[in-house]
CHARMM internal coordinates of N, CA and C (Angstrom, degrees):
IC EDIT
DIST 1 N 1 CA 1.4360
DIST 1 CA 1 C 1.5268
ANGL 1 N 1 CA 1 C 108.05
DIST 1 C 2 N 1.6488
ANGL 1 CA 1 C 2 N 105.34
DIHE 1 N 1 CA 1 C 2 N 124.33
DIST 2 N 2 CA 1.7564
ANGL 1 C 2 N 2 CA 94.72
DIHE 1 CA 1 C 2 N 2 CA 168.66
DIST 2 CA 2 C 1.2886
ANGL 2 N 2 CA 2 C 110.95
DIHE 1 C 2 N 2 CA 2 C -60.74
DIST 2 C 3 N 1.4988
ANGL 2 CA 2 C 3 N 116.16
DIHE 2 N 2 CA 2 C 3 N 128.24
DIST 3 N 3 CA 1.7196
ANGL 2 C 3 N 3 CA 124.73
DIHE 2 CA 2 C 3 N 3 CA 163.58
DIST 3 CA 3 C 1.7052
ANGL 3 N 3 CA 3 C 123.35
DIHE 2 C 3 N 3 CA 3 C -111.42
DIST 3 C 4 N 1.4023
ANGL 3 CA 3 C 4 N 105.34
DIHE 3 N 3 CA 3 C 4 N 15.70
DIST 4 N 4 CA 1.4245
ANGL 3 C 4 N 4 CA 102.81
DIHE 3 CA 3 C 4 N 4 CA 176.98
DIST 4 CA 4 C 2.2143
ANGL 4 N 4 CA 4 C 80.26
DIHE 3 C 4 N 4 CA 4 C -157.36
DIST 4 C 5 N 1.4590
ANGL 4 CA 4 C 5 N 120.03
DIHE 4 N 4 CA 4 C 5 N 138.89
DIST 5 N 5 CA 1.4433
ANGL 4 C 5 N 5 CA 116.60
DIHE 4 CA 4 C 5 N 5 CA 175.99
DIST 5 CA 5 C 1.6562
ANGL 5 N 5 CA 5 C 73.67
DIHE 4 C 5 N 5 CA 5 C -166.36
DIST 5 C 6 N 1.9761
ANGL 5 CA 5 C 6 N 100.94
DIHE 5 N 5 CA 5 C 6 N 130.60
DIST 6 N 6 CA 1.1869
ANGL 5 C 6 N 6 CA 134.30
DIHE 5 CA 5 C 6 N 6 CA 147.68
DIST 6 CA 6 C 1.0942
ANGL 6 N 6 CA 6 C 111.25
DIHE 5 C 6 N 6 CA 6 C -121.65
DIST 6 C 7 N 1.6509
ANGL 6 CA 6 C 7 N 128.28
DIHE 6 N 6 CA 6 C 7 N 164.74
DIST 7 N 7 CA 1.3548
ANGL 6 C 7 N 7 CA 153.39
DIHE 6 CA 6 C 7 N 7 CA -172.41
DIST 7 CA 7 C 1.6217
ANGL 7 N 7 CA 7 C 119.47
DIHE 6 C 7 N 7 CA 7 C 175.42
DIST 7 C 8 N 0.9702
ANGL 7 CA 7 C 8 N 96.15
DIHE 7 N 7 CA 7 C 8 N 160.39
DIST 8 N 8 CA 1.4205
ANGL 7 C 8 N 8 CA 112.94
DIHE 7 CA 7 C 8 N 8 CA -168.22
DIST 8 CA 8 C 1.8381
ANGL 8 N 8 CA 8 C 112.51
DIHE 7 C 8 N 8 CA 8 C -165.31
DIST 8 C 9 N 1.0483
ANGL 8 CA 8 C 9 N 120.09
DIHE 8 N 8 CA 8 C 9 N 125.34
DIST 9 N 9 CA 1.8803
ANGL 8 C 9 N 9 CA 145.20
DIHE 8 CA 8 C 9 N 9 CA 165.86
DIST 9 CA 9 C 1.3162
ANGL 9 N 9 CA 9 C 107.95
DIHE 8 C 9 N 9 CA 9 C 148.12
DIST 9 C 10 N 1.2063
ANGL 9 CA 9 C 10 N 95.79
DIHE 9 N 9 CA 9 C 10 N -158.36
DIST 10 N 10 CA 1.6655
ANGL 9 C 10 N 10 CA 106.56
DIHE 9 CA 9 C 10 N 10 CA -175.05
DIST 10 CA 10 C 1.6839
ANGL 10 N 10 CA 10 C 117.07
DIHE 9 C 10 N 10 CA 10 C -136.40
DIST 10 C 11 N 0.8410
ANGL 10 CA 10 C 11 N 127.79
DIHE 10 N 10 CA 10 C 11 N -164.88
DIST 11 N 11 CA 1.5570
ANGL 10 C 11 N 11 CA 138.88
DIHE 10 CA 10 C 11 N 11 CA 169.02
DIST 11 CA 11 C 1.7167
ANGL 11 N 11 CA 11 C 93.36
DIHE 10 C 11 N 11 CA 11 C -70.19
DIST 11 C 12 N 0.9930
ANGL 11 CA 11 C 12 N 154.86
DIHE 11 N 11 CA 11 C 12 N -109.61
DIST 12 N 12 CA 1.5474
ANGL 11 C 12 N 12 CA 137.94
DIHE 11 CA 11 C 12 N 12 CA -168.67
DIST 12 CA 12 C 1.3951
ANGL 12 N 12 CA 12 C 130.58
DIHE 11 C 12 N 12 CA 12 C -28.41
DIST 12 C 13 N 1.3800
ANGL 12 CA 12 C 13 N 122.69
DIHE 12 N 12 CA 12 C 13 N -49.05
DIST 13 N 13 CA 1.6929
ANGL 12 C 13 N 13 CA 104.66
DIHE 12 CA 12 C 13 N 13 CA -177.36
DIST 13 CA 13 C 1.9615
ANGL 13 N 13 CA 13 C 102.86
DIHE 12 C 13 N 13 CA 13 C -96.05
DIST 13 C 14 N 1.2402
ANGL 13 CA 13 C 14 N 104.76
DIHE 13 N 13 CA 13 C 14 N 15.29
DIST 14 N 14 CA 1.6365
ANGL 13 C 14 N 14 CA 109.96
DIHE 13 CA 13 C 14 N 14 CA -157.13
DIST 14 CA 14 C 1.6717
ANGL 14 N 14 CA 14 C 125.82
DIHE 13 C 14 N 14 CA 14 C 71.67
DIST 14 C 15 N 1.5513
ANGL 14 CA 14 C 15 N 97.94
DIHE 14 N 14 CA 14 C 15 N -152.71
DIST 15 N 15 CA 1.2250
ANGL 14 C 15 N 15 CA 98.02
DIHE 14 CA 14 C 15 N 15 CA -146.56
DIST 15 CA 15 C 2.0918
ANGL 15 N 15 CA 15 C 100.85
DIHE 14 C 15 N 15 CA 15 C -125.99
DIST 15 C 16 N 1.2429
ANGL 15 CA 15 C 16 N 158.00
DIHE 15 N 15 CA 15 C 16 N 109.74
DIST 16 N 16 CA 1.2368
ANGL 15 C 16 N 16 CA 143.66
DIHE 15 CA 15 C 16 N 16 CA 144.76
DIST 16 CA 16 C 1.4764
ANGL 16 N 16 CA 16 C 118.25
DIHE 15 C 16 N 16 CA 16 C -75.88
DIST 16 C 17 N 1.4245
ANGL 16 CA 16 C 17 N 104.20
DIHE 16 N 16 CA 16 C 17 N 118.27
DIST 17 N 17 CA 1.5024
ANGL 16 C 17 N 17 CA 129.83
DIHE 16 CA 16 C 17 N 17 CA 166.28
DIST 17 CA 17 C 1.3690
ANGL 17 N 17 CA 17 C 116.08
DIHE 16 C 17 N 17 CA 17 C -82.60
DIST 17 C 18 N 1.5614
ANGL 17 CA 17 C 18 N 109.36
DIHE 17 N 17 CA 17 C 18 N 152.75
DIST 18 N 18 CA 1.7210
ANGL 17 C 18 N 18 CA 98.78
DIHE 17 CA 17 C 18 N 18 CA 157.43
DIST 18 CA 18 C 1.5649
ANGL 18 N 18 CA 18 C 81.44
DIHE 17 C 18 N 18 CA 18 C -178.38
DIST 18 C 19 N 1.7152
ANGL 18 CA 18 C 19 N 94.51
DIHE 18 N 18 CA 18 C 19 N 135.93
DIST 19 N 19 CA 1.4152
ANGL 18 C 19 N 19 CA 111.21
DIHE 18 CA 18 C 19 N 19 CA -161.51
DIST 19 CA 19 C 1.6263
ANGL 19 N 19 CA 19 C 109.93
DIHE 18 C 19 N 19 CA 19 C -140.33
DIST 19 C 20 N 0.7429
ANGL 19 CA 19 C 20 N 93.87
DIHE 19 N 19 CA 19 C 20 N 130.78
DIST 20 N 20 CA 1.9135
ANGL 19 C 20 N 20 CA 113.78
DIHE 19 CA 19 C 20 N 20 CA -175.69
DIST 20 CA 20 C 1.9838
ANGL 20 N 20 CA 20 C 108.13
DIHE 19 C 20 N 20 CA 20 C -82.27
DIST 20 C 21 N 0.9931
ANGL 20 CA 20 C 21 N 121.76
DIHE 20 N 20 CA 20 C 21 N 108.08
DIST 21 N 21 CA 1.2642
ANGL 20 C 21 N 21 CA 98.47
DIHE 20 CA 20 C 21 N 21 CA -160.15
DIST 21 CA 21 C 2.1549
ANGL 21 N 21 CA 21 C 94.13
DIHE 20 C 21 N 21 CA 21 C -138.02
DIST 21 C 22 N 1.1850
ANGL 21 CA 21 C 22 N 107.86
DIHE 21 N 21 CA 21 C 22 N 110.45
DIST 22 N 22 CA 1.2033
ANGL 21 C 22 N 22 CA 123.34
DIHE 21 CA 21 C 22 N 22 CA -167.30
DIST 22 CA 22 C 1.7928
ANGL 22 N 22 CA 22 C 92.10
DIHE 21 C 22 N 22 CA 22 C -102.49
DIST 22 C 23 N 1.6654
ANGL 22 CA 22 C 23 N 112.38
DIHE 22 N 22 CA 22 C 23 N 125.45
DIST 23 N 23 CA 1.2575
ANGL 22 C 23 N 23 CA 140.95
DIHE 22 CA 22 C 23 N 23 CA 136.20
DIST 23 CA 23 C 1.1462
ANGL 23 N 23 CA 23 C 143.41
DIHE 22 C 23 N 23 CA 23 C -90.33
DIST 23 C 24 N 1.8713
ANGL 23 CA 23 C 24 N 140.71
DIHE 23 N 23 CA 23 C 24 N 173.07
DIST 24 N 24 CA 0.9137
ANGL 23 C 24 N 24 CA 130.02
DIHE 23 CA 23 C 24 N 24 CA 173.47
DIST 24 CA 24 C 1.8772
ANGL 24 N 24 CA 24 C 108.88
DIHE 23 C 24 N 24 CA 24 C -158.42
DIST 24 C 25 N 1.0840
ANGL 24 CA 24 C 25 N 128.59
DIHE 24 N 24 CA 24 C 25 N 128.95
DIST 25 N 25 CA 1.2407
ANGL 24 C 25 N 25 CA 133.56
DIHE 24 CA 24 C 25 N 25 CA -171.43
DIST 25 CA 25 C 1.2574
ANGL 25 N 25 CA 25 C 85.77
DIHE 24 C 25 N 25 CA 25 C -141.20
DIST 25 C 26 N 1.7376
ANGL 25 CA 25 C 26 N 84.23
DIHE 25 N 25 CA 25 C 26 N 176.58
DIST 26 N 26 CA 1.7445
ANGL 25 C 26 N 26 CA 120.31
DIHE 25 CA 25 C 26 N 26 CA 177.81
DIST 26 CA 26 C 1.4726
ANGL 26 N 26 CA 26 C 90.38
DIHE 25 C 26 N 26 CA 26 C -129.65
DIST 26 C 27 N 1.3639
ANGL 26 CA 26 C 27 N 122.26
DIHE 26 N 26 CA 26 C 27 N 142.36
DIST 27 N 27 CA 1.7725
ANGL 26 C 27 N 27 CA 154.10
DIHE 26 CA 26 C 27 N 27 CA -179.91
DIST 27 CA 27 C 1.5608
ANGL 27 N 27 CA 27 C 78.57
DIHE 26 C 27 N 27 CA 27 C -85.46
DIST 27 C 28 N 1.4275
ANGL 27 CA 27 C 28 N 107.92
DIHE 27 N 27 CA 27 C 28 N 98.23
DIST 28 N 28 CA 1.8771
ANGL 27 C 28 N 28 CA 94.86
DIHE 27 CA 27 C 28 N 28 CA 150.96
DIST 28 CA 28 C 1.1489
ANGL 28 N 28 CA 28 C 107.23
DIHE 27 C 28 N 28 CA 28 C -146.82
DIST 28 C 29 N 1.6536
ANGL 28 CA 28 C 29 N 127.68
DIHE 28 N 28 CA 28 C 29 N 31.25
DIST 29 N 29 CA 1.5198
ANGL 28 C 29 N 29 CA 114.95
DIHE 28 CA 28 C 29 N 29 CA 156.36
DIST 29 CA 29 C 1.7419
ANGL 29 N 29 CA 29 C 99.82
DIHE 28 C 29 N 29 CA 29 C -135.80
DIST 29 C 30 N 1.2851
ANGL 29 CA 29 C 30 N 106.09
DIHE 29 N 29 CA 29 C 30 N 176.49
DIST 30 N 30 CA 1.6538
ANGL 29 C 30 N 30 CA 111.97
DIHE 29 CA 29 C 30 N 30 CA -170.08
DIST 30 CA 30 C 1.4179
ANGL 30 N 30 CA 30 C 81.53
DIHE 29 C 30 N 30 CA 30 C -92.14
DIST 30 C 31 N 1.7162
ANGL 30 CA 30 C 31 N 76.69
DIHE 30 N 30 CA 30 C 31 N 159.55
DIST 31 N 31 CA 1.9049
ANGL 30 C 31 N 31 CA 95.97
DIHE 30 CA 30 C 31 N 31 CA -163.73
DIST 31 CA 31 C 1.7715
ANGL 31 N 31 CA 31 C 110.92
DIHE 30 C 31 N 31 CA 31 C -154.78
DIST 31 C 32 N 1.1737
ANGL 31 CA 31 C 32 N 93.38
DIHE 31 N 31 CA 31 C 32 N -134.27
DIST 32 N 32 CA 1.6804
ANGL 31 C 32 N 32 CA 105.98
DIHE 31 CA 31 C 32 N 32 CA 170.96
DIST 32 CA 32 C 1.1824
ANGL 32 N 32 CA 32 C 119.88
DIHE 31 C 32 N 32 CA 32 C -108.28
DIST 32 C 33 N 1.5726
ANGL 32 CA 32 C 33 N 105.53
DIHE 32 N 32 CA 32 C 33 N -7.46
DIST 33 N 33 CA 1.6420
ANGL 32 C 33 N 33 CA 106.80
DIHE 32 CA 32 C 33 N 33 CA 162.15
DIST 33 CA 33 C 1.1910
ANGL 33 N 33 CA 33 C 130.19
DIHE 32 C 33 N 33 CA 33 C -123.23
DIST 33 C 34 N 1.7866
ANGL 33 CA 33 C 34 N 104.27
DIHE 33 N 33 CA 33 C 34 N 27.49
DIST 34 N 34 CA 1.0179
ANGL 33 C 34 N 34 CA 94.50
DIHE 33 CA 33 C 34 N 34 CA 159.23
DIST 34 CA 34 C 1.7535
ANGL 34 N 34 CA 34 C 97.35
DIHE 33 C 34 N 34 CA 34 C 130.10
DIST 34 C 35 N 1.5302
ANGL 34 CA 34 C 35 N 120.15
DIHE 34 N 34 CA 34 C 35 N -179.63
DIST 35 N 35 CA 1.4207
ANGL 34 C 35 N 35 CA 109.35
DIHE 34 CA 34 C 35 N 35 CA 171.62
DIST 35 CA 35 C 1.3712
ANGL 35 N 35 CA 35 C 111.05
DIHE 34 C 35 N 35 CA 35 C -81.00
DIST 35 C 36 N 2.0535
ANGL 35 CA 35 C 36 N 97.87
DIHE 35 N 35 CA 35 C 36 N 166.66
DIST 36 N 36 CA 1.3914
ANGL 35 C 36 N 36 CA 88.97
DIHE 35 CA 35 C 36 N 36 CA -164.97
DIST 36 CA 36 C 1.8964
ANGL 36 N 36 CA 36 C 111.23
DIHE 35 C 36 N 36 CA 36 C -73.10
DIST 36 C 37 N 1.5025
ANGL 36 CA 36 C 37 N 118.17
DIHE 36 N 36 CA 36 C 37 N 165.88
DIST 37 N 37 CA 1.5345
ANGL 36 C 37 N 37 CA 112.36
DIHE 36 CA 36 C 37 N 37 CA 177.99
DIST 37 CA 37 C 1.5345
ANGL 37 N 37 CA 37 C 81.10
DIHE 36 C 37 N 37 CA 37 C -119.82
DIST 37 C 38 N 1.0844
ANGL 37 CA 37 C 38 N 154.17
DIHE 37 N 37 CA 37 C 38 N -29.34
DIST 38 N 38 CA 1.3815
ANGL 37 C 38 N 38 CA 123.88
DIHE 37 CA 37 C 38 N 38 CA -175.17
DIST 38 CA 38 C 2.1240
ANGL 38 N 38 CA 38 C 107.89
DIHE 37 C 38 N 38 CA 38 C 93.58
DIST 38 C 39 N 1.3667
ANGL 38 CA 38 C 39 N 100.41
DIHE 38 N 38 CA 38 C 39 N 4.35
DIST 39 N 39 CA 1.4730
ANGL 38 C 39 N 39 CA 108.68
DIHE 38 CA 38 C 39 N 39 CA 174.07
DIST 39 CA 39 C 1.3429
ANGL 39 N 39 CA 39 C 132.73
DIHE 38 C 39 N 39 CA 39 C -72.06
DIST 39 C 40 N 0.9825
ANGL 39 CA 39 C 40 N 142.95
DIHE 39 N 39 CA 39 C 40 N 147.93
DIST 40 N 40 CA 1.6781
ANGL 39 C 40 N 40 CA 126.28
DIHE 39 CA 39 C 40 N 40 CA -179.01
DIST 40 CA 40 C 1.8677
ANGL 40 N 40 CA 40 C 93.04
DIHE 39 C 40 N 40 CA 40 C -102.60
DIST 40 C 41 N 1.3232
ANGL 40 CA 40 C 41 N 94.37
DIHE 40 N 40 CA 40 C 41 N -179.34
DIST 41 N 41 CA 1.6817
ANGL 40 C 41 N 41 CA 114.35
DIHE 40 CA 40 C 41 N 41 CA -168.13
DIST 41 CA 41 C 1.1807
ANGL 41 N 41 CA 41 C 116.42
DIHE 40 C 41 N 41 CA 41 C -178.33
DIST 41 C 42 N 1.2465
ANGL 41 CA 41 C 42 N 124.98
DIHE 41 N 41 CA 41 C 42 N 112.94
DIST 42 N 42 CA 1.5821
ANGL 41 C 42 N 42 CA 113.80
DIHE 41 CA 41 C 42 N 42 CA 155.91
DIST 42 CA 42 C 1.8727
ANGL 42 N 42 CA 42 C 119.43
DIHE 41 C 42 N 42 CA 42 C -86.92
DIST 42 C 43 N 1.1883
ANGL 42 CA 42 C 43 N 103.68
DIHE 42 N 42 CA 42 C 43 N 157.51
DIST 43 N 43 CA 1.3503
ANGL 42 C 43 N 43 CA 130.41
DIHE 42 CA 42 C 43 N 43 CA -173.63
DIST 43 CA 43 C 1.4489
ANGL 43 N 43 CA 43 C 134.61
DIHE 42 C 43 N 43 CA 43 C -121.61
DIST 43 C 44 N 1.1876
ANGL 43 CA 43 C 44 N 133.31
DIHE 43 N 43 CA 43 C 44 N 128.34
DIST 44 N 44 CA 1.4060
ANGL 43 C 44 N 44 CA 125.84
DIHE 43 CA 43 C 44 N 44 CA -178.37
DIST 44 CA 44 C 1.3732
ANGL 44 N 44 CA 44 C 111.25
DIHE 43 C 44 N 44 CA 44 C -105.55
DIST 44 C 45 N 1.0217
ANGL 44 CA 44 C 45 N 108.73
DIHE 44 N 44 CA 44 C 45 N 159.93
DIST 45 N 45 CA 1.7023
ANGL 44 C 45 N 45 CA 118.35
DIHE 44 CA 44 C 45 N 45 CA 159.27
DIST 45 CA 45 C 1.1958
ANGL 45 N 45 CA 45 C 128.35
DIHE 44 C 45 N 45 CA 45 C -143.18
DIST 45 C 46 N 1.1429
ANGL 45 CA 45 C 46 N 142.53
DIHE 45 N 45 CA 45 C 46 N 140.45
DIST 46 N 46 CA 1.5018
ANGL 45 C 46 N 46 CA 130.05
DIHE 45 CA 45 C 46 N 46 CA -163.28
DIST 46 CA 46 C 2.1046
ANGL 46 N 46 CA 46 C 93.80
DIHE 45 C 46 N 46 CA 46 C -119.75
DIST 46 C 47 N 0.7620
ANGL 46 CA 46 C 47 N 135.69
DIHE 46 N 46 CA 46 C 47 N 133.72
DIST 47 N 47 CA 1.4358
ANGL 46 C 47 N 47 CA 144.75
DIHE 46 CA 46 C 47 N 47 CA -176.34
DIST 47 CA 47 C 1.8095
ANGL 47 N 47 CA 47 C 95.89
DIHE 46 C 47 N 47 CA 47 C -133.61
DIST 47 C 48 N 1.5126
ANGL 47 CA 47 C 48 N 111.06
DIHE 47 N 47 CA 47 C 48 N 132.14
DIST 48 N 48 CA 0.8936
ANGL 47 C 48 N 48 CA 120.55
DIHE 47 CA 47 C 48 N 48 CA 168.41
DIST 48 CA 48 C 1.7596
ANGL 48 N 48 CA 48 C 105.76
DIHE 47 C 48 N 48 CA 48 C -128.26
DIST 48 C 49 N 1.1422
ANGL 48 CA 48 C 49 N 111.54
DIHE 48 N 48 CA 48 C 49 N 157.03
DIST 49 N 49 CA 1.9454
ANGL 48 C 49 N 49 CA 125.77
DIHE 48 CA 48 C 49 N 49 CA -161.60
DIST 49 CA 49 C 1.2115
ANGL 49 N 49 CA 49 C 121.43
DIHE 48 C 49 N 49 CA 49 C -133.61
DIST 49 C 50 N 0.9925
ANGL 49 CA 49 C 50 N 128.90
DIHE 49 N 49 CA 49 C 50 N 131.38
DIST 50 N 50 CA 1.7277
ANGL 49 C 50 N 50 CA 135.81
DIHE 49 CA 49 C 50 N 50 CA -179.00
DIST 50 CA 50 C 1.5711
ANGL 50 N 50 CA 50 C 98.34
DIHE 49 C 50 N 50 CA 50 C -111.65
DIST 50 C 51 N 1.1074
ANGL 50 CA 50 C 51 N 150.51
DIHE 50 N 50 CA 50 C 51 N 113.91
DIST 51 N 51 CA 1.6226
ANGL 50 C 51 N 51 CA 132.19
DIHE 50 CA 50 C 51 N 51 CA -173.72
DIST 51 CA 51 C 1.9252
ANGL 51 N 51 CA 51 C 92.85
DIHE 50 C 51 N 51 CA 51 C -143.43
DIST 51 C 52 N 1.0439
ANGL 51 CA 51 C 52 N 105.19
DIHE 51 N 51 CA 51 C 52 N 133.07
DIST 52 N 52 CA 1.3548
ANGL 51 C 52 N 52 CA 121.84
DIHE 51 CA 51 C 52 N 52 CA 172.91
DIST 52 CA 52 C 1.7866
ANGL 52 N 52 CA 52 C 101.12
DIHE 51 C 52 N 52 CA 52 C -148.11
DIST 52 C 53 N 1.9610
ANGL 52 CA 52 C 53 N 92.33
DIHE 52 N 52 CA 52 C 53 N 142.79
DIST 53 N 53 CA 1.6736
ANGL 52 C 53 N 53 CA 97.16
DIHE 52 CA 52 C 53 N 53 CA -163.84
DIST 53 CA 53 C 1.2248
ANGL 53 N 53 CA 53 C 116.84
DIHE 52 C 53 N 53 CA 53 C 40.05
DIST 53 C 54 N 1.5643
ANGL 53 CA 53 C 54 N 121.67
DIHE 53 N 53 CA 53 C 54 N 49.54
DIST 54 N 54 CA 1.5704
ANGL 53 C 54 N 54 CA 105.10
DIHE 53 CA 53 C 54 N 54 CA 153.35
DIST 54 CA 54 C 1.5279
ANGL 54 N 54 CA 54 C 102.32
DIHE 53 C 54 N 54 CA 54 C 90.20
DIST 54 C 55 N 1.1845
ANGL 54 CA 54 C 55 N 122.47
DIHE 54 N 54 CA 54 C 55 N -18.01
DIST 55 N 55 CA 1.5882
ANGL 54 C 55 N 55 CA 119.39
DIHE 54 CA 54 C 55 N 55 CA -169.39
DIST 55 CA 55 C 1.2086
ANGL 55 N 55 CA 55 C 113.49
DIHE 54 C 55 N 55 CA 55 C -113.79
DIST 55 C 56 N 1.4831
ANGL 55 CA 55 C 56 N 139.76
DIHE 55 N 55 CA 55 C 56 N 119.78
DIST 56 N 56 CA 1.1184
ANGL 55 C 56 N 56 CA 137.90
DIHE 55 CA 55 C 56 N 56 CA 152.90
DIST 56 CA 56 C 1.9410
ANGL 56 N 56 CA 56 C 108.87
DIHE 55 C 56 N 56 CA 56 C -56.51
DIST 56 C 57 N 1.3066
ANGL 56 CA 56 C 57 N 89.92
DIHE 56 N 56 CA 56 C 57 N 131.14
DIST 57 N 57 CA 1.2996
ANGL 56 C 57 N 57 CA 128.91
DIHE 56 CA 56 C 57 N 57 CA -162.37
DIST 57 CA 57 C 1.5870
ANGL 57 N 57 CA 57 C 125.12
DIHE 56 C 57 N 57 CA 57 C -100.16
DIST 57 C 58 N 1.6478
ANGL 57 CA 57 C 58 N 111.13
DIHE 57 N 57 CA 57 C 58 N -59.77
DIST 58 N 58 CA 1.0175
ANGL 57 C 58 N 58 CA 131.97
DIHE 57 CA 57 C 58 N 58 CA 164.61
DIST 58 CA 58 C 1.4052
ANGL 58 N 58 CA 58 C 110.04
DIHE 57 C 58 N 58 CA 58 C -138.49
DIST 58 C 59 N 1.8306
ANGL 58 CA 58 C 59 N 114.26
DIHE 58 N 58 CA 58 C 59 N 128.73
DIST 59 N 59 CA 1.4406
ANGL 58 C 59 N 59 CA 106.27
DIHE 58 CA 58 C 59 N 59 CA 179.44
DIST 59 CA 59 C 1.7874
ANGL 59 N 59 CA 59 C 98.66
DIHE 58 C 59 N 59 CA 59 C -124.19
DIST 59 C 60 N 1.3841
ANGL 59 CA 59 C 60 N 113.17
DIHE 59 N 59 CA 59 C 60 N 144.20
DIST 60 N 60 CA 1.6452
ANGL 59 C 60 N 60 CA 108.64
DIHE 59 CA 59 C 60 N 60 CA 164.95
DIST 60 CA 60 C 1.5738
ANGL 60 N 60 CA 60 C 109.10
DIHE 59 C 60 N 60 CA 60 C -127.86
DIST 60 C 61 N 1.0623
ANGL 60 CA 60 C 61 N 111.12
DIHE 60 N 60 CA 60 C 61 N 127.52
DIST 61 N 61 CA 1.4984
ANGL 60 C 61 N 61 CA 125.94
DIHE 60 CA 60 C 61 N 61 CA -161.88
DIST 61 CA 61 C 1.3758
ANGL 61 N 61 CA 61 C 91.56
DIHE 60 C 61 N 61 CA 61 C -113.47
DIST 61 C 62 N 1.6863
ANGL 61 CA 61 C 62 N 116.30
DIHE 61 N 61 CA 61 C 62 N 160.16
DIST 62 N 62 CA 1.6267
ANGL 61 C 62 N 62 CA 151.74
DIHE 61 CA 61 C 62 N 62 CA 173.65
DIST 62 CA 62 C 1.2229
ANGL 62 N 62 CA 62 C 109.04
DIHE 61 C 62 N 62 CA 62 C -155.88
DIST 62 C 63 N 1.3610
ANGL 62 CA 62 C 63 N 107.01
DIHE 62 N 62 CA 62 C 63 N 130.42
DIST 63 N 63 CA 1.8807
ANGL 62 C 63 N 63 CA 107.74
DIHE 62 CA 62 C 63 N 63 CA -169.24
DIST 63 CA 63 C 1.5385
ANGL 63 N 63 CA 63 C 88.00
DIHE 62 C 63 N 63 CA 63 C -154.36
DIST 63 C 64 N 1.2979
ANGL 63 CA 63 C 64 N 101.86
DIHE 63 N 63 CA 63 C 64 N 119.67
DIST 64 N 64 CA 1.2039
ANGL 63 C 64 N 64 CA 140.52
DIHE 63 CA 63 C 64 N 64 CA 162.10
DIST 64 CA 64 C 1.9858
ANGL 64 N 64 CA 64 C 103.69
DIHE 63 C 64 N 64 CA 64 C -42.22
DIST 64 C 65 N 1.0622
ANGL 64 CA 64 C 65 N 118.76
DIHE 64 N 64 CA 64 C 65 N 93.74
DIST 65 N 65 CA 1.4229
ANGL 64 C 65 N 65 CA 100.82
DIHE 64 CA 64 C 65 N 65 CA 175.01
DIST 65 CA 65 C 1.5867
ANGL 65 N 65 CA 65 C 107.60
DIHE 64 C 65 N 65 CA 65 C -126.93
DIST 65 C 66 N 1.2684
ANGL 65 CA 65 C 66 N 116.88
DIHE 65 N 65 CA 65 C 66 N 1.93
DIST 66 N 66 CA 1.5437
ANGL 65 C 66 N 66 CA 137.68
DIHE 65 CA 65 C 66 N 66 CA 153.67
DIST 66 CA 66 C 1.6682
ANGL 66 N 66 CA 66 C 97.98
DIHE 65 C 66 N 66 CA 66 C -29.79
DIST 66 C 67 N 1.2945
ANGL 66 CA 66 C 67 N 107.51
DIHE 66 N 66 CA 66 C 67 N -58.55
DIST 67 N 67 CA 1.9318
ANGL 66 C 67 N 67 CA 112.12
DIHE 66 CA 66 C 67 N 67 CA -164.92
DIST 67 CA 67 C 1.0176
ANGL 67 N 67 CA 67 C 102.49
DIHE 66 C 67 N 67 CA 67 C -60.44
DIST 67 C 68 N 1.3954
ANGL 67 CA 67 C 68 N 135.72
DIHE 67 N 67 CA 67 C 68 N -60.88
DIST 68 N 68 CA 1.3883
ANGL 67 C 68 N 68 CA 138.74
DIHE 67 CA 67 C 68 N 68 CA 162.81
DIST 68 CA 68 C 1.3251
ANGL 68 N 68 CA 68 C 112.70
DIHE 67 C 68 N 68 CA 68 C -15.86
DIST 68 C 69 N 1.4685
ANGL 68 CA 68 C 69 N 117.92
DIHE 68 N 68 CA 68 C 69 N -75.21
DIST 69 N 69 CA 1.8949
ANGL 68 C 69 N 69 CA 100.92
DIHE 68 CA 68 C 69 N 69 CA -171.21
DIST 69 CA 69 C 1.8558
ANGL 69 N 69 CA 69 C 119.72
DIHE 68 C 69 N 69 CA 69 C -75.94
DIST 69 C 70 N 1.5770
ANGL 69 CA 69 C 70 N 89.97
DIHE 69 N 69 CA 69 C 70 N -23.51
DIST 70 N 70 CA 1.2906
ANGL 69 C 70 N 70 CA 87.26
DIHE 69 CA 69 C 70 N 70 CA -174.76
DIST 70 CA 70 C 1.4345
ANGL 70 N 70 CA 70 C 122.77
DIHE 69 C 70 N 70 CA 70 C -54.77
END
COOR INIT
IC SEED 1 N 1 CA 1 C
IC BUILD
């Protein structure tokens, strides 16, 4: 769920996003980090957006995947 979203433009020069977006799972199948432990974790991600006409344009993402193995 986004829990922190700023922005700023308008309908003519577009639109910049950037969104705070907190998850939470449990590790319960084997993967890329490894076998499953059956642990829970929350996770962040920060996504930032360039969107003009409706379209994301340019996106730069950060994802927390530290929580995952830890």
């Amino acid at each position: 769920m986004a829990t922190q979203v700023i922005w700023s433009g308008d309908d003519q020069k577009g639109f910049y996003t950037s969104h705070l977006v907190t998850g939470s799972g449990r590790y319960t199948q084997n993967g890329h980090y490894g076998p499953a432990n059956g642990r829970t974790f929350v996770s962040r991600t920060v996504a930032d957006c360039m969107i003009h006409r409706n379209k994301i344009y340019r996106e730069w993402v950060v994802s927390d995947q530290m929580a995952v193995v830890q």
